[in-house]
C-alpha positions as semicolon CSV with decimal commas, in nm:
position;residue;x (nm);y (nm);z (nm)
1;X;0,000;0,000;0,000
2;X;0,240;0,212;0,082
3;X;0,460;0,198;-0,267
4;X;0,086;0,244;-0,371
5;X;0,108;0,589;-0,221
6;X;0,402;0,707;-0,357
7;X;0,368;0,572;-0,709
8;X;0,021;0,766;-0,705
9;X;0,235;1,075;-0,559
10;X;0,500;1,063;-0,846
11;X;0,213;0,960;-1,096
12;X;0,068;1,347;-1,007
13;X;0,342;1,511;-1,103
14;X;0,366;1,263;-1,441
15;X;0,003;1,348;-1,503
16;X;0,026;1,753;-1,428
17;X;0,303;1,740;-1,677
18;X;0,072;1,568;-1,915
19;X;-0,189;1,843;-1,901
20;X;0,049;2,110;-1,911
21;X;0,153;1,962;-2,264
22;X;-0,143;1,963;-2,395
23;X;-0,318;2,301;-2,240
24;X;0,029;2,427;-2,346
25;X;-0,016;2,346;-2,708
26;X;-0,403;2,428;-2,695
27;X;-0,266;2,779;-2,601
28;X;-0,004;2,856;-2,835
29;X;-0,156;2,728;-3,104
30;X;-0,448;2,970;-3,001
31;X;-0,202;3,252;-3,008
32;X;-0,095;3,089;-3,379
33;X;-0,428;3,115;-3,529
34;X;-0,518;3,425;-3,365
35;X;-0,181;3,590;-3,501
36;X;-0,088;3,718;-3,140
37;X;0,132;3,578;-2,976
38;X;0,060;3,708;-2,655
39;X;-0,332;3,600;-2,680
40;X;-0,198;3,266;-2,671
41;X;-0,007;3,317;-2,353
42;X;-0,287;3,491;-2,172
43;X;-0,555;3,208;-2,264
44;X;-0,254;2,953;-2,165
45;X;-0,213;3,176;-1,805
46;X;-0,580;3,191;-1,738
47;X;-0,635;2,779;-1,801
48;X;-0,357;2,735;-1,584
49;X;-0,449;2,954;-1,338
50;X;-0,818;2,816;-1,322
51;X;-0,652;2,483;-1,284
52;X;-0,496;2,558;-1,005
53;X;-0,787;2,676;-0,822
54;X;-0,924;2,383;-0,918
55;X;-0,700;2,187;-0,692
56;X;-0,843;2,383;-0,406
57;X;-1,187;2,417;-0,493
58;X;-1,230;2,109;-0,690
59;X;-1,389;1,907;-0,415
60;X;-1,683;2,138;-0,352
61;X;-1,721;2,211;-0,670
62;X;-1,746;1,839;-0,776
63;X;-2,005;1,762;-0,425
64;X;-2,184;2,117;-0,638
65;X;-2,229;1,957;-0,922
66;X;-2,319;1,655;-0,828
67;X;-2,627;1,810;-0,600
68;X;-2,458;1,707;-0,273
69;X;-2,536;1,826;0,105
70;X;-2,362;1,804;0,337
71;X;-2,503;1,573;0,668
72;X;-2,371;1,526;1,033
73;X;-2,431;1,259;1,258
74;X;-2,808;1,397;1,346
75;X;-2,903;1,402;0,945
76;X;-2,817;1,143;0,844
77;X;-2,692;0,915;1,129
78;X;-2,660;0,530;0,934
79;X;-2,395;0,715;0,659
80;X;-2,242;0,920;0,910
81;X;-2,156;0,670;1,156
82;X;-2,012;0,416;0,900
83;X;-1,807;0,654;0,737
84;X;-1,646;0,785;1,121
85;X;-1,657;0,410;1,259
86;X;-1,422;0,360;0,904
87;X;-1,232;0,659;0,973
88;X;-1,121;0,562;1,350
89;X;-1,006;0,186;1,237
90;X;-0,771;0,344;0,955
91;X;-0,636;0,660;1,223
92;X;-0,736;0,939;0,952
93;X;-0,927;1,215;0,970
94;X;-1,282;1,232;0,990
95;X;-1,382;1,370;0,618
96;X;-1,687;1,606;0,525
97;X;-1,956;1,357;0,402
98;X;-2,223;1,402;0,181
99;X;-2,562;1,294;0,068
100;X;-2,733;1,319;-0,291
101;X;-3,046;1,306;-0,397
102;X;-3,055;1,093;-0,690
103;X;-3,241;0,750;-0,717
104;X;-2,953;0,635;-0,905
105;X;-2,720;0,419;-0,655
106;X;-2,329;0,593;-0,626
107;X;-2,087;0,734;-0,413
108;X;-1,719;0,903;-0,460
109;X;-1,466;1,047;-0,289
110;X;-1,289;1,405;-0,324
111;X;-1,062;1,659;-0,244
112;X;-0,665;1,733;-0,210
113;X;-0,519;1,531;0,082
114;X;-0,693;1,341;0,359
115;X;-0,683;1,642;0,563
116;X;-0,961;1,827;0,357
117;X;-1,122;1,505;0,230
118;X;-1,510;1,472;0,108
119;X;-1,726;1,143;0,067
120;X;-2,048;1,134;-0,110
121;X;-2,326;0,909;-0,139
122;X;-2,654;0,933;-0,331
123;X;-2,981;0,856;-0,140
124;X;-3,009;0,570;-0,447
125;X;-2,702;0,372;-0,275
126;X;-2,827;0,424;0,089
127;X;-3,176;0,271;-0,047
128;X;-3,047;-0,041;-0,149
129;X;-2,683;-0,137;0,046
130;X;-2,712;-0,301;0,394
131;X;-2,511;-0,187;0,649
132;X;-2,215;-0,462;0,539
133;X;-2,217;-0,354;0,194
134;X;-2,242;-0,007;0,259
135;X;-1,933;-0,024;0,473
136;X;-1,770;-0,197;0,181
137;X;-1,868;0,082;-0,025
138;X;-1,728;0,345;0,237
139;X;-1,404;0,195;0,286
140;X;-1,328;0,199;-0,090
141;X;-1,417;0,587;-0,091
142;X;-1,193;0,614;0,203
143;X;-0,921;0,376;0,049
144;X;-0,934;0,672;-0,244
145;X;-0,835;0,947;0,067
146;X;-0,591;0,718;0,211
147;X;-0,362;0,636;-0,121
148;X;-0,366;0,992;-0,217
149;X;-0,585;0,891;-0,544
150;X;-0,776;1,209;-0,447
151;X;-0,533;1,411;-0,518
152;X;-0,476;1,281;-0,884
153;X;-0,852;1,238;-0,916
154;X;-0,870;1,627;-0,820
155;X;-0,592;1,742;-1,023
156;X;-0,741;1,547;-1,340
157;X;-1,094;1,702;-1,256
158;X;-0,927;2,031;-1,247
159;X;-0,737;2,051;-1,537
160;X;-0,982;1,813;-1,815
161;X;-1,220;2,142;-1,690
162;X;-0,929;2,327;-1,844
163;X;-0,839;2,174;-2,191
164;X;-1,223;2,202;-2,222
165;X;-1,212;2,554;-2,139
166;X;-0,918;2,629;-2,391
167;X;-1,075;2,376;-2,698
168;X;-1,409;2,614;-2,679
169;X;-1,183;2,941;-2,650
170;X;-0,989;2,789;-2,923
171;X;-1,267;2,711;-3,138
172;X;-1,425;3,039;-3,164
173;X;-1,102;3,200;-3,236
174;X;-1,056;2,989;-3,541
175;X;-1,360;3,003;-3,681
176;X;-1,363;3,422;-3,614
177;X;-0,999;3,417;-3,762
178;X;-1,082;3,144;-4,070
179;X;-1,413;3,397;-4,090
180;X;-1,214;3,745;-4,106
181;X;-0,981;3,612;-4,356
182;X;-1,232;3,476;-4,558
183;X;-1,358;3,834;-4,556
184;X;-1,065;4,021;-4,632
185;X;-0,992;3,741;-4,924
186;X;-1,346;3,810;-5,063
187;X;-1,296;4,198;-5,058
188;X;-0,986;4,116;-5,301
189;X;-1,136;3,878;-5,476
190;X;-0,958;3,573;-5,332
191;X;-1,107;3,251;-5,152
192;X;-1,126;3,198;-4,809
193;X;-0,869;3,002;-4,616
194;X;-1,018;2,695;-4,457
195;X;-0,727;2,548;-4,273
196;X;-0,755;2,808;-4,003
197;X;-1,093;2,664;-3,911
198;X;-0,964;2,300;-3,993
199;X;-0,659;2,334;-3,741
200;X;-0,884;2,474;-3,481
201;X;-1,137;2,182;-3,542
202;X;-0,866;1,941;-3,495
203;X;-0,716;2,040;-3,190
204;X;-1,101;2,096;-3,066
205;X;-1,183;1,721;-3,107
206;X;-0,780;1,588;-3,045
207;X;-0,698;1,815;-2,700
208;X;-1,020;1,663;-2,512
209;X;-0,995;1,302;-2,663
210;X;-0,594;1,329;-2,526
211;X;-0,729;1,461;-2,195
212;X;-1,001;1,138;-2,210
213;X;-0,755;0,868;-2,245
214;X;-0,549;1,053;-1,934
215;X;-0,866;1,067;-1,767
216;X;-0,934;0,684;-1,794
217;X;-0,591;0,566;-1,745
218;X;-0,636;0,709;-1,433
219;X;-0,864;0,613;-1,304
220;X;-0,872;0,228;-1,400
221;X;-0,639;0,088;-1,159
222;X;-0,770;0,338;-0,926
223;X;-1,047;0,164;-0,852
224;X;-0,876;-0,217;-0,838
225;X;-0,646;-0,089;-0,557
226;X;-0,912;0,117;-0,374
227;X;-1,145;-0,239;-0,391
228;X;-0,847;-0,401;-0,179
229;X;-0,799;-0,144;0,041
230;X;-1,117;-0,122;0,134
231;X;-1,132;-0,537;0,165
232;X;-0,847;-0,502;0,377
233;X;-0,989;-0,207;0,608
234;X;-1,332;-0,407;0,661
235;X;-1,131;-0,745;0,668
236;X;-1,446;-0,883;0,466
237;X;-1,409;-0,826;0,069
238;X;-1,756;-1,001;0,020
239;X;-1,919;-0,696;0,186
240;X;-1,816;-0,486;-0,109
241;X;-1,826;-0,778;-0,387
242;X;-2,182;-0,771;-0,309
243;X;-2,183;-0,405;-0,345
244;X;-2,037;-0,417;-0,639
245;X;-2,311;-0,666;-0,782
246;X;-2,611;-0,427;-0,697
247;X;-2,437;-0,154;-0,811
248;X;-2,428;-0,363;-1,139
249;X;-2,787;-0,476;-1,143
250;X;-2,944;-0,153;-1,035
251;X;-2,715;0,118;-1,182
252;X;-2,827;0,377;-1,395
253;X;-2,710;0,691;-1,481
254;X;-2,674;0,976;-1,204
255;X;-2,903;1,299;-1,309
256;X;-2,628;1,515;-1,356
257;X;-2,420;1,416;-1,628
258;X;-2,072;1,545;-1,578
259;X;-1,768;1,387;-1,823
260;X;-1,500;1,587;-1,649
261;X;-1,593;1,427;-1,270
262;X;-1,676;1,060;-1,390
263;X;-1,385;0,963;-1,290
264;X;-1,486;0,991;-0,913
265;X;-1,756;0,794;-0,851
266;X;-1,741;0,434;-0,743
267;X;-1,907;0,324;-1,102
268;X;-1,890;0,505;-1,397
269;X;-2,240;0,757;-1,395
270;X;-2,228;0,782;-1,728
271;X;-2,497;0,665;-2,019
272;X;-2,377;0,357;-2,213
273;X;-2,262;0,397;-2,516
274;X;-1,977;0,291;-2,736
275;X;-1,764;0,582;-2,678
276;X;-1,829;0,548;-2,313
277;X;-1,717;0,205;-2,301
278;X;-1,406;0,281;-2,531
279;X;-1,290;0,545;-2,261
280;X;-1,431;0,431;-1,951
281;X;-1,326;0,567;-1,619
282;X;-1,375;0,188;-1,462
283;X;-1,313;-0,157;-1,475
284;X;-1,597;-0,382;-1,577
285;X;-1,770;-0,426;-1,174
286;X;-1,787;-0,790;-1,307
287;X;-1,375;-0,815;-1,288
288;X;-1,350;-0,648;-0,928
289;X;-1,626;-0,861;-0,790
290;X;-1,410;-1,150;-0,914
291;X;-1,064;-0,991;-0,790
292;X;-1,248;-0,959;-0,479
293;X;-1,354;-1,317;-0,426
294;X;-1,030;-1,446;-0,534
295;X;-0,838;-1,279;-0,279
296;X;-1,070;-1,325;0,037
297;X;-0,798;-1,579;0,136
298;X;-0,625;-1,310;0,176
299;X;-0,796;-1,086;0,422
C-alpha cells in the first residue's frame, strides 16, 4: 500500500506534466491562429491559473455539481456513523460527508489530501446497500483518501475542466480568424482560407480526446487498488463484492451528467454507449467482484 502511495504521488506530477503539454499546445496554437502571440499566452495563463484553483476548490465544486449536502451525525446518522466508525479503524481524519439526492445508486470520494477530504453518497445507494455492503462501499471511498488517489482524481478534474475551457476558446477564435480572412480574401477577390478553421477543429476534437484517455488511465487501476484497500480495512471483501453486484444490477445513470468528474464515482455515472465504453473511467464491476472473491484468502 504504501509503494501504492508514492507511485500515485509521483504519478501526479507525471500526469500535471501531461496536461500542461497539452493546455500548453491548446494555447499557443491559439495565439498561432489568432496571429498574437501574446493572446496565446494569456488564454494559456488563465487555463492554468483556473486549474490551479481547481486543486483547491475542486472538491466542492465536484459535491456542487453533483447536488450534494452536506449531513452530520443527526441528518443522516446510518452514513455518518459508517463513514467515522471507518475513519477511527484506519487513524485518519474524519472527512466532510455528503448525501445526494438521486435515485440512481453511487458514491465518490474528493478533495486534495486526507486532511480536507469529502465522501459522497446518493440517497439511491443508501436505499439499497445493507449496512455490510455499505461499509464496503465506504471503505473503498476512504481507500481513495488514504492512497492519495484524491489528489490525482482532483488534479485530473481540475485541469480536463481546463483543456475544455481552452478547446471552446480555441474554437471560436478559429472560426472568427478562418471567418475574417475569408472576408478580407473576398474583398480582393480571393477565396477563403479553410485550414484556419480546420486546425482549430482538430485540436477541438484531439486536445479533449488526449485529456479522455489521461482521464481513464487514471482512473482504471484506481479503482482495483481502492477495492483491496477497502477489503483489507473491513477485513471482509464479500461486503463490497456484493456491493459491487447491486451496483451492477441496479445502476443507472446519475441525473447530472458530468464527463470531467466521472472519474470519481465508485461506477462510472455515465450513459452507455460505445464511446463510453471505449474510454471508460472503470473496470468492468464484473472483474472487481471476481478480484475480490479471489483474494478473500487473503484478508
Amino acid at each position: 500500500m504504501y509503494s501504492a502511495i508514492a507511485r500515485n504521488k509521483r504519478n501526479t506530477v507525471v500526469i500535471i506534466l501531461a496536461f500542461l503539454l497539452i493546455v500548453g499546445a491548446l494555447g499557443f496554437l491559439g495565439g498561432y491562429l489568432a496571429g498574437n502571440v501574446s493572446v496565446g499566452v494569456v488564454v494559456l495563463l488563465v487555463a492554468l491559473g483556473y486549474a490551479l484553483l481547481q486543486y483547491f476548490l475542486a472538491g466542492r465544486q465536484a459535491t456542487a455539481i453533483a447536488g450534494g449536502i452536506e449531513i452530520d451525525r443527526t441528518t443522516e446518522p446510518r452514513l455518518w456513523r459508517t463513514v467515522e466508525n471507518l475513519a477511527i479503524t484506519t487513524g485518519m481524519p474524519m472527512p466532510r460527508v455528503f448525501v445526494i439526492d438521486d435515485p440512481a445508486p453511487n458514491a465518490f470520494a474528493t478533495g486534495r489530501d486526507p486532511d480536507h477530504a469529502i465522501v459522497a453518497a446518493t440517497t439511491g445507494l443508501l436505499a439499497i446497500m445493507d449496512d455490510t455492503e455499505l461499509q464496503g462501499v465506504m471503505a473503498h471511498e476512504l481507500g481513495h483518501v488514504r492512497n492519495y488517489d484524491i489528489r490525482v482524481s482532483t488534479m485530473v478534474f481540475g485541469l480536463v475542466v481546463a483543456v475544455g475551457f481552452l478547446a471552446d476558446v480555441l474554437l471560436r477564435i478559429s472560426v472568427f480568424s478562418g471567418l475574417s480572412g475569408r472576408g478580407r480574401n473576398n474583398d480582393s477577390g480571393g477565396g477563403g482560407n479553410p485550414v484556419l478553421i480546420v486546425a482549430g477543429l482538430v485540436a477541438v476534437l484531439v486536445a479533449p480526446l488526449a485529456a479522455a484517455v489521461v482521464q481513464a488511465a487514471v482512473s482504471r487501476q484506481r479503482e482495483y487498488l481502492a477495492d483491496a484497500t477497502g477489503a483489507m480495512t473491513t477485513r471482509y471483501p464479500e461486503g463490497l463484492a456484493r456491493a459491487l453486484e447491486k451496483l451492477e444490477a441496479y445502476g443507472r445513470p446519475t441525473r447530472s451528467q458530468n464527463s470531467s468528474m466521472a472519474h470519481l464515482w465508485i461506477a462510472d455515472p455515465m450513459r452507455p454507449g460505445v464511446m463510453d465504453r471505449l474510454f471508460s473511467t472503470h473496470p468492468p464491476l464484473p472483474d472487481r467482484v471476481a478480484r475480490l472473491r479471489n483474494s478473500t484468502d487473503r484478508f
